[in-house]
C-alpha positions as a Python dict, from the first residue, in 0.01 Angstrom:
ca = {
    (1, 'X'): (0, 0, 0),
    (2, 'X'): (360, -94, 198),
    (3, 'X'): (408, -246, 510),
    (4, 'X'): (4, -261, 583),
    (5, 'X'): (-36, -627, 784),
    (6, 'X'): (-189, -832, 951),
    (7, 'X'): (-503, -740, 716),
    (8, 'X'): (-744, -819, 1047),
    (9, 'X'): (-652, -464, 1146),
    (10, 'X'): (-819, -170, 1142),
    (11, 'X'): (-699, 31, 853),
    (12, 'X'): (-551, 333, 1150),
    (13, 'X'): (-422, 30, 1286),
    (14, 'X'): (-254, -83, 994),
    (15, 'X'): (-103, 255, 921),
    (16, 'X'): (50, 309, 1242),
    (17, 'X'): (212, -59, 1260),
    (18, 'X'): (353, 63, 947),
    (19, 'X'): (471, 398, 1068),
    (20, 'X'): (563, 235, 1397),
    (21, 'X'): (817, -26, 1204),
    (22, 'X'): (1009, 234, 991),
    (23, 'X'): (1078, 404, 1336),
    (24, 'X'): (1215, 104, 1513),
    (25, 'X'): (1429, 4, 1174),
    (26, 'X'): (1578, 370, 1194),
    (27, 'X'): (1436, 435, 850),
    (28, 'X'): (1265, 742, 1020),
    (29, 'X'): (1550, 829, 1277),
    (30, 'X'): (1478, 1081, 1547),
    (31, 'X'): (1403, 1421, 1453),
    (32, 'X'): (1271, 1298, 1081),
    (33, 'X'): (1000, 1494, 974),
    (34, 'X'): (716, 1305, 871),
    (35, 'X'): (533, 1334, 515),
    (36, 'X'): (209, 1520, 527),
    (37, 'X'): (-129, 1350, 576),
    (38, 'X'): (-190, 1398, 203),
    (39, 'X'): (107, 1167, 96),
    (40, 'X'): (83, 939, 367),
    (41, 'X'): (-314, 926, 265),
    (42, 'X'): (-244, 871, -89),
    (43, 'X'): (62, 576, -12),
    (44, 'X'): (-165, 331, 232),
    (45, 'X'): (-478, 451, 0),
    (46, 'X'): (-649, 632, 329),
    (47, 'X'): (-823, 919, 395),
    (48, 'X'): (-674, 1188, 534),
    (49, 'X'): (-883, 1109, 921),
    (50, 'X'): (-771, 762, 904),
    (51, 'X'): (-398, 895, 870),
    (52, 'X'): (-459, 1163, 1141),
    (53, 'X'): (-611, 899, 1400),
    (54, 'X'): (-322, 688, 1357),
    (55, 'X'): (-46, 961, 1356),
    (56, 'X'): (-190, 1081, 1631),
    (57, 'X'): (-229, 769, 1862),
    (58, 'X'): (174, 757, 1802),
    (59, 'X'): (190, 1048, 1942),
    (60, 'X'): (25, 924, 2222),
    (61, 'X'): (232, 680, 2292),
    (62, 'X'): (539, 895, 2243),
    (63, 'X'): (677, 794, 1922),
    (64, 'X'): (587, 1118, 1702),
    (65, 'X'): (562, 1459, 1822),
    (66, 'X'): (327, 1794, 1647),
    (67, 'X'): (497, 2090, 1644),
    (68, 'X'): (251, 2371, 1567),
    (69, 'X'): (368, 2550, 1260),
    (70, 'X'): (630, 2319, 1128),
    (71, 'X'): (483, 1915, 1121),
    (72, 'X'): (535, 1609, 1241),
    (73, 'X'): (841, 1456, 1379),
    (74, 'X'): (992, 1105, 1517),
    (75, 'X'): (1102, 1112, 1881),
    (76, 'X'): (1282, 782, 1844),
    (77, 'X'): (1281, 485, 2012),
    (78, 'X'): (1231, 399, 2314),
    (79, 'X'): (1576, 359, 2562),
    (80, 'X'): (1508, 45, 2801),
    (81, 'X'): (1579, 89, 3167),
    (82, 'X'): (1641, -149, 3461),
    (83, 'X'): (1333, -162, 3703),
    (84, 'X'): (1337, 64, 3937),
    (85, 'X'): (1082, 216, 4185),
    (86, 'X'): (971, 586, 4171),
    (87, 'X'): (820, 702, 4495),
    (88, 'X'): (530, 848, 4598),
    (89, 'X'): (564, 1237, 4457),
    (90, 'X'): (453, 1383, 4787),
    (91, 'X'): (700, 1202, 4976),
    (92, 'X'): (983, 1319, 4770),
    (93, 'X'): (865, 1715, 4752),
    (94, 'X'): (830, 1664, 5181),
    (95, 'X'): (1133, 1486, 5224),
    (96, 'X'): (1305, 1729, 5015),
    (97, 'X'): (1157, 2053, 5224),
    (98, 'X'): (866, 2152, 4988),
    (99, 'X'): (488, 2166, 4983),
    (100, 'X'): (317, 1901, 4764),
    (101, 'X'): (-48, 2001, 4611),
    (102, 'X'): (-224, 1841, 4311),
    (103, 'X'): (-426, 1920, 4068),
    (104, 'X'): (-698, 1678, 3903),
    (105, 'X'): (-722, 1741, 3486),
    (106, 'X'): (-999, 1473, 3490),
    (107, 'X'): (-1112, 1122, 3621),
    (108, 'X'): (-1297, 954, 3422),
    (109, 'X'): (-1425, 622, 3243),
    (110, 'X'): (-1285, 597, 2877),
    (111, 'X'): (-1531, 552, 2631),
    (112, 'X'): (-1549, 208, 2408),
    (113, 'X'): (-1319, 304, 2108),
    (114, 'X'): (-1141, 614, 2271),
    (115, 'X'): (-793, 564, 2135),
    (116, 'X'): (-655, 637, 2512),
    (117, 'X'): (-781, 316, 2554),
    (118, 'X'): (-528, 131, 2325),
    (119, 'X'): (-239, 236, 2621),
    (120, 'X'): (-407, -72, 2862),
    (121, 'X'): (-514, -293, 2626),
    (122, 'X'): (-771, -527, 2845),
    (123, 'X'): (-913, -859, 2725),
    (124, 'X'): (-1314, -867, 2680),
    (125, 'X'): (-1305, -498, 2625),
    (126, 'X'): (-1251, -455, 2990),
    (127, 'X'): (-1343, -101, 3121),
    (128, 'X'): (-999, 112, 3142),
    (129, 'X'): (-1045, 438, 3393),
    (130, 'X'): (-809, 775, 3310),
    (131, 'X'): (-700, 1015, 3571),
    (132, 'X'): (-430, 1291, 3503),
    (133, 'X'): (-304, 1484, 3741),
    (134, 'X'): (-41, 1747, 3792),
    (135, 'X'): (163, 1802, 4062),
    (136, 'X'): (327, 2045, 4200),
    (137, 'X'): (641, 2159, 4452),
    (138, 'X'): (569, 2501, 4617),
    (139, 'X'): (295, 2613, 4356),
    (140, 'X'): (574, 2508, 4100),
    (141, 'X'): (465, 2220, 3833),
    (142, 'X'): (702, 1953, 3841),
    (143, 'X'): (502, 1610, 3740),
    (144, 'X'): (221, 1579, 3473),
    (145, 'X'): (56, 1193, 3553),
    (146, 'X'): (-137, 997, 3340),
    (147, 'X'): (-259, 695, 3457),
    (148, 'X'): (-489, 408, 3276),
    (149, 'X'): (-600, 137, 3573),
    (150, 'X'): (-749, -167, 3483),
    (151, 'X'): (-1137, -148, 3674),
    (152, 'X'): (-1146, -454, 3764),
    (153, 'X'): (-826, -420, 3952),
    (154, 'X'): (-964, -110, 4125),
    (155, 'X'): (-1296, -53, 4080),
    (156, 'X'): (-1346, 213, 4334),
    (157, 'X'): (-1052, 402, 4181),
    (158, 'X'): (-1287, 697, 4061),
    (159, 'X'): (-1431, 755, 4428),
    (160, 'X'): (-1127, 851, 4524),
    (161, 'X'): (-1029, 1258, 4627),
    (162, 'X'): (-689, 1278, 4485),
    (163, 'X'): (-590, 1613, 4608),
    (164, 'X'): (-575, 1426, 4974),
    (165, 'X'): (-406, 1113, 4878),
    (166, 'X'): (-236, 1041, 4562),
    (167, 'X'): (-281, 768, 4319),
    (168, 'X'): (32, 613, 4410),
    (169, 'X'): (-91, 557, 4765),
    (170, 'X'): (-396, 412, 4692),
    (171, 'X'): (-270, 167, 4424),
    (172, 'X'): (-30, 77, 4647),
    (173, 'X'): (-256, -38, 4890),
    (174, 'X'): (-585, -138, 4693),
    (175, 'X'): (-427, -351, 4426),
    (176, 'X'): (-149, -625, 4375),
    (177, 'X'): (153, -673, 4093),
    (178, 'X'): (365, -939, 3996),
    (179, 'X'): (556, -790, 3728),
    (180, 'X'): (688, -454, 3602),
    (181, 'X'): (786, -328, 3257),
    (182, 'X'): (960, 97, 3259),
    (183, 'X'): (1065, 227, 2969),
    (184, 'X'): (1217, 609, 2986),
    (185, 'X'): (1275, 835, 2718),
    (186, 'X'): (1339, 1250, 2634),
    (187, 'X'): (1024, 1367, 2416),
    (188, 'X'): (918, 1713, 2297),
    (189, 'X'): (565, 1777, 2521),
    (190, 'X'): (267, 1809, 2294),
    (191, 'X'): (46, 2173, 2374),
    (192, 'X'): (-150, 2075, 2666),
    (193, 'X'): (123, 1894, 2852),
    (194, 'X'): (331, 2240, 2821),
    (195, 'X'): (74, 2514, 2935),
    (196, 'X'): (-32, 2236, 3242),
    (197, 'X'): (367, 2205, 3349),
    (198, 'X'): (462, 2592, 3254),
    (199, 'X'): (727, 2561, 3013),
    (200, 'X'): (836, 2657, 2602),
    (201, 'X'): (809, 2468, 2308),
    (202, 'X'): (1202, 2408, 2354),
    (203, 'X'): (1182, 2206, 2680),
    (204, 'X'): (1251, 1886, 2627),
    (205, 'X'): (1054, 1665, 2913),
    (206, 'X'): (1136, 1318, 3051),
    (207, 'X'): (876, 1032, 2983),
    (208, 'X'): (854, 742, 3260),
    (209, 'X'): (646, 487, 3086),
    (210, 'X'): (541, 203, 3349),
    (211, 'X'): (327, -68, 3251),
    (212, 'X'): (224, -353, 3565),
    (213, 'X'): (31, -711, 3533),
    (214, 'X'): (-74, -952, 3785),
    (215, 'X'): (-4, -1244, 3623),
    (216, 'X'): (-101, -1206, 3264),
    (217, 'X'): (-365, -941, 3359),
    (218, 'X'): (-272, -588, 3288),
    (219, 'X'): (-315, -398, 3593),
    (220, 'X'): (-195, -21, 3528),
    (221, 'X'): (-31, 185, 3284),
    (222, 'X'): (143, 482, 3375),
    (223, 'X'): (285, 805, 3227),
    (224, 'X'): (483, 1017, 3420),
    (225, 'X'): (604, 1339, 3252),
    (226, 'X'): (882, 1571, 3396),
    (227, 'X'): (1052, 1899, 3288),
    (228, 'X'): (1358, 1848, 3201),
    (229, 'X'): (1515, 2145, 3412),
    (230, 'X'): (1333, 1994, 3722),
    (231, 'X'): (1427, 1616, 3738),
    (232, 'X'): (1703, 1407, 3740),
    (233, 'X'): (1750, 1050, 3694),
    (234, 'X'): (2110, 845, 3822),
    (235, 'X'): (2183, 482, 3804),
    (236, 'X'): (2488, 314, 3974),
    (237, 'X'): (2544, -51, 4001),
    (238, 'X'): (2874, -244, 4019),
    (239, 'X'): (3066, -322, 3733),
    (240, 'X'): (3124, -732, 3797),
    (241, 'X'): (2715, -747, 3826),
    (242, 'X'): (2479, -739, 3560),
    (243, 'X'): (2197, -605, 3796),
    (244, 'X'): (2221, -176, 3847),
    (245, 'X'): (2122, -127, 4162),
    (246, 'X'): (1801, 55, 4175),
    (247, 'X'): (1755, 401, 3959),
    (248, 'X'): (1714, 723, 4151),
    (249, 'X'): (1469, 960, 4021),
    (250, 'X'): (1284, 1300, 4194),
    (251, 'X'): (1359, 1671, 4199),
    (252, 'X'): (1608, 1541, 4488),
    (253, 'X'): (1826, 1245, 4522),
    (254, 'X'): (1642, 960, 4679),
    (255, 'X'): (1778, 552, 4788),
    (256, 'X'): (1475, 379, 4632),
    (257, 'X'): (1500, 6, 4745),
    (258, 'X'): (1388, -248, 4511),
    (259, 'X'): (1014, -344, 4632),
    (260, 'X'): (660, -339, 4468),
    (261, 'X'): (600, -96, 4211),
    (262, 'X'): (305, 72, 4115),
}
């Protein structure tokens, strides 16, 4: 078995460090397609679930993509971005003329061991709540959110009625960050995320990955997922500086000033 450490790992776990490090070394460059279950089962000396469950939490996190029909590919790695703040949707469908509504997939407590849970990893097997959410400009899908909140940080995050106020809002208000990590990348949408935002398996869709701590405690962890025919994304900064002034991001240009994030 290659590449399969530390051995205090679950064997998924093991597997997808493996998988994870042949990505980020370019040995599996974007658009490889990966070997089938059966050979990766047979080189860590797996079965075929344990392969699956690890394949399948890097898709989670964006690294692989399933295309029905054809396999398993690498999306690449990930492109780091300078911090920026992306507003409230509502405010940028209003601002730009439209009608914001929202749609709640679900709201819910993960369940000890769901693999979900592995985006916030909390110390003490701290309680991580879920909410996804799609939202929409003039009936027209144009943001699929995932969000993974610390419960401690919010605990009465799953009271909350977000078809009135957004998540955004409220974490803005309820909860406190000190530092910011965004990551952005172009993935291929798995099923689900593609019949919830309306498009073909041939969109490509824009990944906003934002994680946020308050001091070394993870706070949130954030997905935001955008056709790519319905966002845009623009940076400008002087040349002399090496700080970009702050990214612009929305189904309409925006001036987002550098303040908290959430």
């Amino acid at each position: 078995m290659n590449e399969v450490a530390p051995v205090d790992q679950p064997l998924y776990g093991r597997i997808k460090s493996a998988i994870e490090k042949r990505i980020r070394a370019a040995e599996w460059p974007a658009d490889f397609q990966v070997p089938r279950e059966e050979e990766l089962a047979e080189e860590f000396g797996a079965s075929r679930l344990t392969v699956r469950r690890a394949l399948r939490e890097l898709q989670t996190e964006g690294m692989l993509v399933r295309i029905q029909g054809r396999g398993t590919f690498v999306i690449g790695p990930k492109m780091q971005c300078a911090v920026f703040e992306l507003p409230d949707v509502s405010e940028e469908i209003e601002d730009g003329g439209g009608v914001h509504t929202s749609e709640v997939i679900s709201l819910l407590t993960l369940r000890p061991g769901d693999p979900l849970s592995n985006l916030l990893p909390l110390p003490n097997d701290g309680v991580v709540f879920h909410s996804r959410i799609l939202h929409k400009e003039d009936g027209t899908p144009i943001q699929l959110e995932d969000r993974f909140i610390n419960s401690e940080e919010a605990p009465a995050y799953l009271d909350q009625d977000f078809t009135r106020i957004t998540p955004h809002t409220y974490l803005l208000r309820e909860t406190e960050v000190t530092f910011v990590d965004n990551t952005i990348r172009a993935i291929r949408p798995d099923e689900e995320s593609r019949a919830l935002l309306q498009i073909d398996a041939n969109q490509p869709c824009l990944l906003l990955d934002r994680r946020t701590w308050r001091g070394d405690v993870p706070v949130t962890r954030s997905r935001f997922l955008y056709p790519g025919d319905r966002y845009r994304l623009r940076s400008s900064h002087e040349a002399t500086t090496a700080t970009a002034r702050p990214l612009s991001a929305g189904p309409a240009t925006m001036n987002l000033p550098p303040r908290r994030i959430r």
